[in-house]
C-alpha positions in Angstrom: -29.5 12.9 -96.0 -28.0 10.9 -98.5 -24.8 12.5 -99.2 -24.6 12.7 -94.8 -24.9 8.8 -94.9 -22.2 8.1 -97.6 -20.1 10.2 -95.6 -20.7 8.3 -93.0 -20.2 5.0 -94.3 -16.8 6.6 -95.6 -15.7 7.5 -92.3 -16.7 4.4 -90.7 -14.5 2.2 -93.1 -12.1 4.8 -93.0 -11.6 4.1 -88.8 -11.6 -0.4 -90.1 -9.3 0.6 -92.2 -6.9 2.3 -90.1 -7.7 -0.6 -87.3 -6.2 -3.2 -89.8 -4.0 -1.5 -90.7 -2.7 -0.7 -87.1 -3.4 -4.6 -86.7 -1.0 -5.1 -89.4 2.0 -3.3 -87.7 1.7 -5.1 -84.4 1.9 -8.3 -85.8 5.3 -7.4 -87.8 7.5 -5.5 -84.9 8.8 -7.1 -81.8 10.4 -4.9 -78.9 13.0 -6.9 -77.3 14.9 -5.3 -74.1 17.4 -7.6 -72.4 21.0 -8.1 -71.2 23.9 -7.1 -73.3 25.3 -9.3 -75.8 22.5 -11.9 -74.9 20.5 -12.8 -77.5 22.3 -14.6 -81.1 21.7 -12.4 -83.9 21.0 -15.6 -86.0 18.3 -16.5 -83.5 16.6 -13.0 -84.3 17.2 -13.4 -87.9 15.7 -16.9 -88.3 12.9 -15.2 -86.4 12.3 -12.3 -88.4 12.7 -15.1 -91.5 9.8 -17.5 -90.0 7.4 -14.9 -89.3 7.9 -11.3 -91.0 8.6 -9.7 -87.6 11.0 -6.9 -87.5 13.1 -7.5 -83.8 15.0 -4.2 -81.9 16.6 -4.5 -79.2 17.4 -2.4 -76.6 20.2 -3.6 -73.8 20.9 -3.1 -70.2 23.5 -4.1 -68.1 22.0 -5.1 -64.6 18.5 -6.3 -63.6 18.6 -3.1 -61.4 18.4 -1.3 -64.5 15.8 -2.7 -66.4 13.4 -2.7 -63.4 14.2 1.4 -62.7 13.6 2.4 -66.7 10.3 0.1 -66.9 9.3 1.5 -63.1 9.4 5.2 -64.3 7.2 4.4 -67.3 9.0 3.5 -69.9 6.6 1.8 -72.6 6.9 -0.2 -75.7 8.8 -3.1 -74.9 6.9 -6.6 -75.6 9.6 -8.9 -74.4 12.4 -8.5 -71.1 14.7 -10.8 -69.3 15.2 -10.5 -65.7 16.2 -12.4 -63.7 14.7 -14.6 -61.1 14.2 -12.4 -58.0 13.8 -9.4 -60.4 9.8 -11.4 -61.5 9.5 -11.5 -57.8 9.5 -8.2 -57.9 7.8 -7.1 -61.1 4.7 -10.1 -60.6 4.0 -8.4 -57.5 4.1 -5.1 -58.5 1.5 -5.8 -61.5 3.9 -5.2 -64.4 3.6 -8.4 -66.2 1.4 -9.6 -68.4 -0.1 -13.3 -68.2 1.0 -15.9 -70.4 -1.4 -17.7 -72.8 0.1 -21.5 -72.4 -2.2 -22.5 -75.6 0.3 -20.2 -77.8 3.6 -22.4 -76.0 3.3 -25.5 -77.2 7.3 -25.9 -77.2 6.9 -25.2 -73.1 6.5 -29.1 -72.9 10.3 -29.0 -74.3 11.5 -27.9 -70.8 13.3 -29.6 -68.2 10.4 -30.4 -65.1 12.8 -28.9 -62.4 12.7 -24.9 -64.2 8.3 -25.2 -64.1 6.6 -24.0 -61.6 9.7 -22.3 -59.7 8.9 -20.2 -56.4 10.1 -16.7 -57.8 5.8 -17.8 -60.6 4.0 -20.3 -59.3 2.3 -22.2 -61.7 4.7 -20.3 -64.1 2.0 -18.2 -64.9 4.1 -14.6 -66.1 7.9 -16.3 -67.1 9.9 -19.0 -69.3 13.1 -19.6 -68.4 15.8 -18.4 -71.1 19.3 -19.7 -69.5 20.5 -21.2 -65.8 24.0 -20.0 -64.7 26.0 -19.5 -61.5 28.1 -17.1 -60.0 31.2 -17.9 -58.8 35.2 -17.2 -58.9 37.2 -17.5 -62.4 41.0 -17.4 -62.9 43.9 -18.2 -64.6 46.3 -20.3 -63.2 49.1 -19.3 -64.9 49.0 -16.2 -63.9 47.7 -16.8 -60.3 50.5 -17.4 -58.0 48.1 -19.5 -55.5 45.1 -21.8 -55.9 41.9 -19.5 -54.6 39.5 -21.4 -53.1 37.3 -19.0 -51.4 36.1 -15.1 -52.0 38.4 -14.0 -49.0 41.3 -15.4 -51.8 40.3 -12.0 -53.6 40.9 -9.9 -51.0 44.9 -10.9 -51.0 47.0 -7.9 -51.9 48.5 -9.8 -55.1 45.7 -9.2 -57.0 45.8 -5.4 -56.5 44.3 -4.0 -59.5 43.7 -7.5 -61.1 40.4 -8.5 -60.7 37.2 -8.1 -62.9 34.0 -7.7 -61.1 30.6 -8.1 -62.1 28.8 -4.6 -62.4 25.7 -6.7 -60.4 25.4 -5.2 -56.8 23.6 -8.4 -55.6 26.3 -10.4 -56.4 28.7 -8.7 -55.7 26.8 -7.1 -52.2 25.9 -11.1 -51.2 29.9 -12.2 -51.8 31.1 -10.1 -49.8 28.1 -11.1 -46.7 29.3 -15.0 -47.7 32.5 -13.7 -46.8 31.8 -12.1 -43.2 29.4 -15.1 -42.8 26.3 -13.6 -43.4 23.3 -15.0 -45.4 23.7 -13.5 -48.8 20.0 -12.0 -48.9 20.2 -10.4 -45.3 18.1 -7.3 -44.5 19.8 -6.1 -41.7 21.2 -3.0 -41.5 24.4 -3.5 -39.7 25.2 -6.6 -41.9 24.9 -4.6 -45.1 27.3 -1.6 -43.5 29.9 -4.6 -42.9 29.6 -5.3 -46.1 30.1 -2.2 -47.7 33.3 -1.5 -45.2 34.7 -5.0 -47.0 34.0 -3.9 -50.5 36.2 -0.7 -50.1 38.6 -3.0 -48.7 38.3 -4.9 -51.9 38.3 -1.7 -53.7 42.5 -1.3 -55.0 42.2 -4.5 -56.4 39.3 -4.2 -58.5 40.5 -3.4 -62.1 37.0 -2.7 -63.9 33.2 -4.0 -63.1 32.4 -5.6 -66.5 29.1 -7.9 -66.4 28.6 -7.6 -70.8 32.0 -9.1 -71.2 34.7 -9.7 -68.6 36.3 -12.6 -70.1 37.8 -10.4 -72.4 39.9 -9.2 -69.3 40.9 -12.5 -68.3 41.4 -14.0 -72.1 43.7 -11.0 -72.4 45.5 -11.2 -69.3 45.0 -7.9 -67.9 43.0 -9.7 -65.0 44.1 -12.6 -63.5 41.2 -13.5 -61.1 37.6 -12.3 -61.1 33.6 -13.0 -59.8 31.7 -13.9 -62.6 28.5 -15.2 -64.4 29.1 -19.3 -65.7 28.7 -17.9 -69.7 31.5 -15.6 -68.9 33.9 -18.6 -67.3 32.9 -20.9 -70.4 33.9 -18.4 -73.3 36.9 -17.7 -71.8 37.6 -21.8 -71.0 36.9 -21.9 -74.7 40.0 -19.5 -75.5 42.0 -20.7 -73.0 41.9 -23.7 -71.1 44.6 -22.6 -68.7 40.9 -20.8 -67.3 39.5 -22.4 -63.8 35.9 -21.5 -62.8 35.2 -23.0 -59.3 32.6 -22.7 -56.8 34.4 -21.4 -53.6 34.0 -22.5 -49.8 31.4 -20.1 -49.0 29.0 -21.5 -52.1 28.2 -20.2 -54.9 25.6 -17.9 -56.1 22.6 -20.0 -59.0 20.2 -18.1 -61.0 17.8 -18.2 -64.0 17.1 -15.6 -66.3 13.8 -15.7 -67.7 11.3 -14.0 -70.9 8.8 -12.1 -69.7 5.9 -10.0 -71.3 5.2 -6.4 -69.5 1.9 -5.2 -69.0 0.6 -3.2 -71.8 3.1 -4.7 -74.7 2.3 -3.1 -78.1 2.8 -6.0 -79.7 1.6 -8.8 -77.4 0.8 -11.6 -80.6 4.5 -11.2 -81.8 5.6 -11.9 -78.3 4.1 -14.9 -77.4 5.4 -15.9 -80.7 8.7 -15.5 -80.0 8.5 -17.2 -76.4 7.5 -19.7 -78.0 10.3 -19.6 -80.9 13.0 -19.5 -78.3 11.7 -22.8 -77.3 12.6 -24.7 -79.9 15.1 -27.0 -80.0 17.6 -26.3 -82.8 16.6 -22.4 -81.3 17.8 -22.9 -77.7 20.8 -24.9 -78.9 21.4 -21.5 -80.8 21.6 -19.6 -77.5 24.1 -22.1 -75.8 27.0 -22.6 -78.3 26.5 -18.4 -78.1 26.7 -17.7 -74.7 27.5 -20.8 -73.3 25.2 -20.8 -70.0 23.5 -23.9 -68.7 20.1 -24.4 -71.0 16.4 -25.4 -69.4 15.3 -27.1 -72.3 15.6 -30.8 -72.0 14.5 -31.5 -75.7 17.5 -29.1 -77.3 20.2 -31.1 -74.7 18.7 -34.1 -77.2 18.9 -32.3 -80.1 22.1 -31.1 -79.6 23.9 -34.8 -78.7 22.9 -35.7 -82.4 23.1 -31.6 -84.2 26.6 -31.0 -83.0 28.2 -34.4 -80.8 31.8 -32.6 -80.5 29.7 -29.5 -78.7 27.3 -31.7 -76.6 30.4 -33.7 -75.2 32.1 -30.3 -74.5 28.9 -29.3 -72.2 28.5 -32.2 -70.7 31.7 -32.2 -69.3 31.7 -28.7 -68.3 31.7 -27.6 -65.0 30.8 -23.8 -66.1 27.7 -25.2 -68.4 27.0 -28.8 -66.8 27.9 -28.2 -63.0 27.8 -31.2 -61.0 25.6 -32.0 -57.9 28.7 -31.3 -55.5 29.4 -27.8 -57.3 25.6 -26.8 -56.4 25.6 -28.7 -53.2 26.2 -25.1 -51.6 24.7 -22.9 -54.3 23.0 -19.8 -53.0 19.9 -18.0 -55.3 18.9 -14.4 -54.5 15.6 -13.3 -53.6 13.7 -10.2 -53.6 14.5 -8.4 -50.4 11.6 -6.8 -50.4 11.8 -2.4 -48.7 16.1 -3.2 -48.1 16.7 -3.1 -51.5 16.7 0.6 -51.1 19.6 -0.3 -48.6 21.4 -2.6 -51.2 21.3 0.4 -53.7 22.5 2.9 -51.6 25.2 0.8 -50.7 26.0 -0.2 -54.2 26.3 3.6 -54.9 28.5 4.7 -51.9 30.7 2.0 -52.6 31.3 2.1 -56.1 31.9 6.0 -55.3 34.2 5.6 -52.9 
């Protein structure tokens, strides 16, 4: 009896044992899945420094892809970043995981118009990470008019000169801006228009790009294109000769945000690292990368004193600082709930074409 109870006792701290030590591994990995080329490496490194927590991180290219993988099952990820309408869609389905506010004390740090948005009341599942646009780029030295609108792209002397976002709901709602529909329509016969003025639009589309398609521009081999703000900054920053304007028909605004999925391995580490993004001299990290438009009032502060030459440079952008007059026509896109089987199928067809 004896001998049964010390092998008992052996077995039971044998199971607290492996409990700590599977406590022990959550707290030192973080699964990050986001855009491409999103995230500064230094930011994950002075992360990893702070806490002992080991970041990977997988990529995708469109919000369309993120939601698919994480829809058919795909498990292990603590951290994602879609995009506005995308947490529409992914709070309603039940695949996010509540956020504990008492483990964000830096969400005080944010600017009062990004809390509470309509895609989370109550910001209850998201933070937001960067604010862009969408709109048209080009060079003007290459350009032999001034575009003002997106029917500009259609003209024939861009044939095989323009860079387009791989992002079907951009791309799908510019072209319904430019038949003079509502950029988030459900109907049908809208949406076949649409897909008749894409393959229109087809000879002069050089490459979709939406990881880096300033490169395309920087380099020259596209004059003109429909990209995300980031984008028209980094390639403003190479070459000033680089206009990013908001045409007639408006522009499209977004927000990306960090969410947690339901069922994150390693929920601590997460809500950790929401919480590191929103830091100050963190944040600022993420702007002078990618150069987007940044939510956090308190890093806008710390970046006039950090880095003056910088902060002057995004006030005065129109890319990273847009003005009220830029967004006076701005357009966001929201989750169109059963047509977005239409808006892939389209997408599909029309990239195939």
């Amino acid at each position: 009896m004896k001998i049964y109870r010390l092998i008992t006792l052996v077995a039971m701290l044998a199971i607290l044992l492996s409990a700590c030590a599977s406590s022990q591994t959550s707290s030192t990995e973080l699964n990050l899945y986001g855009w491409s080329d999103y995230i500064p490496q230094q930011l994950l490194d002075n992360f990893t420094a702070k806490y002992g927590i080991k970041v990977n991180y997988d990529t995708y290219s469109s919000n369309e892809e993120m939601l698919a993988k994480l829809q058919a099952g795909a498990s292990g990820y603590d951290v994602v970043i879609p995009s506005d309408y995308t947490d529409t869609i992914m709070i309603k389905q039940g695949m996010l995981d509540p956020l504990d506010m008492s483990q964000l004390p830096n969400f005080s740090n944010l600017d009062q118009r990004y809390i509470n948005p309509d895609y989370d009341p109550g910001s209850k599942y998201t933070i937001p990470y960067q604010v862009g646009t969408t709109a048209l780029v080009y060079d003007k030295t290459t350009v032999p008019f001034e575009p003002k609108s997106y029917s500009d792209l259609w003209d024939p002397r861009f044939k095989g000169r323009l860079v387009m976002l791989d992002d079907e709901r951009e791309v799908i709602g510019m072209a319904l801006q430019v038949l003079g529909y509502d950029r988030n329509t459900t109907d049908p016969n809208q949406l076949q228009q649409a897909e008749q003025k894409l393959i229109a639009l087809k000879p002069n589309i050089l490459k979709f790009d939406s990881d880096t398609p300033e490169t395309s521009i920087i380099s020259g081999e596209a004059w003109a294109g429909l990209v995300y703000n980031g984008n028209a900054s980094l390639a403003f920053a190479s070459d000033s000769n680089v206009m990013y304007i908001c045409p007639t028909e408006g522009c499209g605004i977004w927000i990306d945000t960090l969410a947690i999925p339901k069922g994150a391995p390693h929920k601590d580490a997460a809500m950790k690292f929401l919480n590191f993004v929103l830091d100050p001299a963190q944040s600022i990290l993420i702007t002078e990368g990618f150069m987007y438009s940044n939510p956090n009032d308190a890093a806008i502060t710390y970046l006039k004193t950090a880095d003056p030459t910088f902060y002057a440079s995004y006030m005065a952008s129109s890319s990273m600082n847009p003005s009220p007059a830029f967004l006076g026509n701005a357009k966001p896109i929201v989750d169109v709930g059963n047509a977005t089987t239409l808006y892939d199928s389209l997408w599909t067809d029309f990239k195939a074409h």
